[in-house]
C-alpha positions as CSV (number, residue, x, y, z in Angstrom):
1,X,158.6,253.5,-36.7
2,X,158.6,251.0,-39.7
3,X,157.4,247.2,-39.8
4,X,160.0,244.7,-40.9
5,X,157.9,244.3,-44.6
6,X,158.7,248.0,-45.0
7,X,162.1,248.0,-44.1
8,X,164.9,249.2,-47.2
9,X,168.0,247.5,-48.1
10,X,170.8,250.3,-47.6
11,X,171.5,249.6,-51.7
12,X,168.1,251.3,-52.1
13,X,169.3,254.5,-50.5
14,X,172.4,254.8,-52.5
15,X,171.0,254.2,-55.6
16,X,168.1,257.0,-54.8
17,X,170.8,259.6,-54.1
18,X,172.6,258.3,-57.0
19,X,169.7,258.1,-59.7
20,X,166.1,258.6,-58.6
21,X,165.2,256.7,-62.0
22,X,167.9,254.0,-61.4
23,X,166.3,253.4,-57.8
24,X,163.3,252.7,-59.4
25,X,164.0,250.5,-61.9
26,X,166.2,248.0,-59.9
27,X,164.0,248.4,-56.6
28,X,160.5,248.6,-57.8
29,X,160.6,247.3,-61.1
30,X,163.2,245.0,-60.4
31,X,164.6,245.7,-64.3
32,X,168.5,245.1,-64.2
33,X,171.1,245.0,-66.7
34,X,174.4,243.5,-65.5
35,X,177.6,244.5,-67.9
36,X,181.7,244.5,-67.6
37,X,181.3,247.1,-64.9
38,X,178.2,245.3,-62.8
39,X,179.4,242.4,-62.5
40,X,182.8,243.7,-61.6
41,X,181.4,245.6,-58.7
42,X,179.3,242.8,-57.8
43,X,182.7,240.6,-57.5
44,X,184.5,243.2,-55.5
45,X,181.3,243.6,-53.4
46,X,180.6,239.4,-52.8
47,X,183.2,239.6,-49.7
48,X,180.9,241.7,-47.5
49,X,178.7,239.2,-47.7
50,X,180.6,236.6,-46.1
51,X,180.3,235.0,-42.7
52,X,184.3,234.8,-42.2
53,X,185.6,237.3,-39.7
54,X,189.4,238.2,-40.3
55,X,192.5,239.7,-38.1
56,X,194.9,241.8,-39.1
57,X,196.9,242.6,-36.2
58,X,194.7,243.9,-33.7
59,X,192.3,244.7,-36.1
60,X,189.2,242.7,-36.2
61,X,187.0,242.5,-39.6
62,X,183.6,241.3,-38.8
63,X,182.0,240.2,-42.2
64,X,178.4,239.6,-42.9
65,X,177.2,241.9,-39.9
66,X,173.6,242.4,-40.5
67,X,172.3,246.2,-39.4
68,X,168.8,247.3,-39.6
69,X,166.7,250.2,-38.2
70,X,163.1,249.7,-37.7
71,X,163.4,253.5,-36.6
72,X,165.1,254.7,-39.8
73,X,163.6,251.8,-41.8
74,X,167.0,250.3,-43.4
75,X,168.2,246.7,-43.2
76,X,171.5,245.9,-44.6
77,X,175.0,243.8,-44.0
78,X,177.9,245.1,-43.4
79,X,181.6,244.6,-43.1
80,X,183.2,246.8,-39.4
81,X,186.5,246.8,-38.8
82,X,186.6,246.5,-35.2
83,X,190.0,247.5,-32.7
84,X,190.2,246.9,-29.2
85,X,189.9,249.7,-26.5
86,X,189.1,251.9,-29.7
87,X,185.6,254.6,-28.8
88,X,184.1,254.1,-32.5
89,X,184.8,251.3,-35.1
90,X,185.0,251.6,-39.0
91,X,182.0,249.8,-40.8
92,X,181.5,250.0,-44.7
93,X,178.3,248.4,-46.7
């Protein structure tokens, strides 16, 4: 079981699996180097963040949903896209 000061942002994890080295620098050392293709991704990415919720239809987008795992020892927000009467919903980080 982890505390909440040792809890990971879910970014952490991806950019381990991705690039042990990358991990490091932008997690430990907190060294990062925005370009074209950062700050792209970081505009694409900004909606997740947001505390509007959305409908489509009978779909449901629940934006800003904050996750965490004391058990796993993640913390992270979310975007689910909820449906009525539906056994598992869709969320993406």
């Amino acid at each position: 079981m982890f505390t909440e000061d040792e809890l990971l942002p879910i970014s952490a994890l991806s950019h381990l699996l991705f690039c042990e080295r990358r991990c490091a620098l932008v997690h430990v050392e907190q060294v990062w180097n925005e370009n074209r293709f950062t700050v792209e991704g970081t505009n694409l990415h900004a909606k997740v963040h947001d505390a509007d919720d959305e409908s489509r239809g009978d779909l449901r987008l629940v934006r800003g949903l904050r996750l965490r795992s004391l058990r796993l020892g993640s913390d992270w927000t979310t975007t689910c896209a909820l449906k009525p009467n539906r056994p598992r919903n869709v969320c993406m980080s």
